[in-house]
N, C-alpha and C positions, 0 to 999 in steps of 0.2 A: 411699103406696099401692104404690109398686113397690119398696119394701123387703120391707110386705109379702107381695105375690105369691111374689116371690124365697124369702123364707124357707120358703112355705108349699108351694113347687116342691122345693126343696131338703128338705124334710120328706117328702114324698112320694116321691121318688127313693131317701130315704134307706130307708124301709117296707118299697120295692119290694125291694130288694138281696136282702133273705134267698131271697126266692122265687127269686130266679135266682143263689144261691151252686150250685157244685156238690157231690154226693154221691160221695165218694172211695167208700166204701163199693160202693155203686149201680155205679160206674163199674168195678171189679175185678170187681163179678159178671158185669158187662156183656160185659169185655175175656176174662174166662175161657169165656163162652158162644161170643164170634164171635170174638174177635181171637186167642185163643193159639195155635189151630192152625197158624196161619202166623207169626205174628209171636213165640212161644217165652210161657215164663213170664214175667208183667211186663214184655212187650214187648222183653225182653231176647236173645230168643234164636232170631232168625228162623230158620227152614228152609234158605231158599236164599238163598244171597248178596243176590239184586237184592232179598230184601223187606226193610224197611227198618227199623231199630233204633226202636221207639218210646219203650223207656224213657228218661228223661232228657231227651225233648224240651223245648222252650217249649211252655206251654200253650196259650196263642193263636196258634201254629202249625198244632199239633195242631187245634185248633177249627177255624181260617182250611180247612186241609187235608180234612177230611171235610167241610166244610161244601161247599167246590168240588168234591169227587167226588159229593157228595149232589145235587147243583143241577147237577151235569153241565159245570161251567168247566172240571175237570179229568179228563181220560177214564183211564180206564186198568182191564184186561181184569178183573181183581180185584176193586177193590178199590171201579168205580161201583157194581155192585151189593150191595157188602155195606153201602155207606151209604147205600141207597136205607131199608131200614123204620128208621134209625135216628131218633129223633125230636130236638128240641133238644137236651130235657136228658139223651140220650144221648149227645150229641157232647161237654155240656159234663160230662157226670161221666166218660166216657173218658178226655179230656182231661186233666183233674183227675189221674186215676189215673194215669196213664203220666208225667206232668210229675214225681210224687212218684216215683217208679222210680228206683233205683241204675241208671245207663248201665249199659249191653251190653260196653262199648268203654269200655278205659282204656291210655291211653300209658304206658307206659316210656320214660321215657330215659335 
């Protein structure tokens, strides 16, 4: 019996995943309407110094990060209110998008 609960939990979970993959797509339309003006092409190319490179981040960074400006754990003059109309699965196809970005920033040595 708790084999099979177990498998029939794990069938379920597994259903669920597509619904909450993200849209790369979705998330560059997303990032071209609210995020380029400040953060450049691709999050590659901020404005002013302190805004901060999003191409090439971790993705669940990225998520972790809007999700605490959206809920207000993380204050800052910018960038609570541009997370405030964002819905989930805008944080997570953002996210998506900017994780897949060539970095801003590359070393020479």
């Amino acid at each position: 019996m708790t084999k099979t609960f177990f498998a029939l939990a794990c069938a379920a979970g597994l259903a669920a995943a597509p619904a909450l993959a993200a849209d790369v797509e979705a998330g560059k339309r997303k990032a071209e309407e609210v995020c380029k003006a400040c953060h450049g092409e691709g999050g590659a190319k901020p404005i002013m110094p302190q805004t901060p490179i999003l191409a090439g981040q971790y993705e669940d960074y990225l998520i972790h990060a809007l999700e605490s400006y959206k809920s207000g754990a993380r204050q800052n003059a910018m960038m609570s209110p541009m997370a405030q109309p964002l819905s989930d699965a805008d944080i997570r196809n953002l996210a998506a998008y900017f994780s897949q970005q060539p970095p801003g920033v590359q070393v020479k040595y």
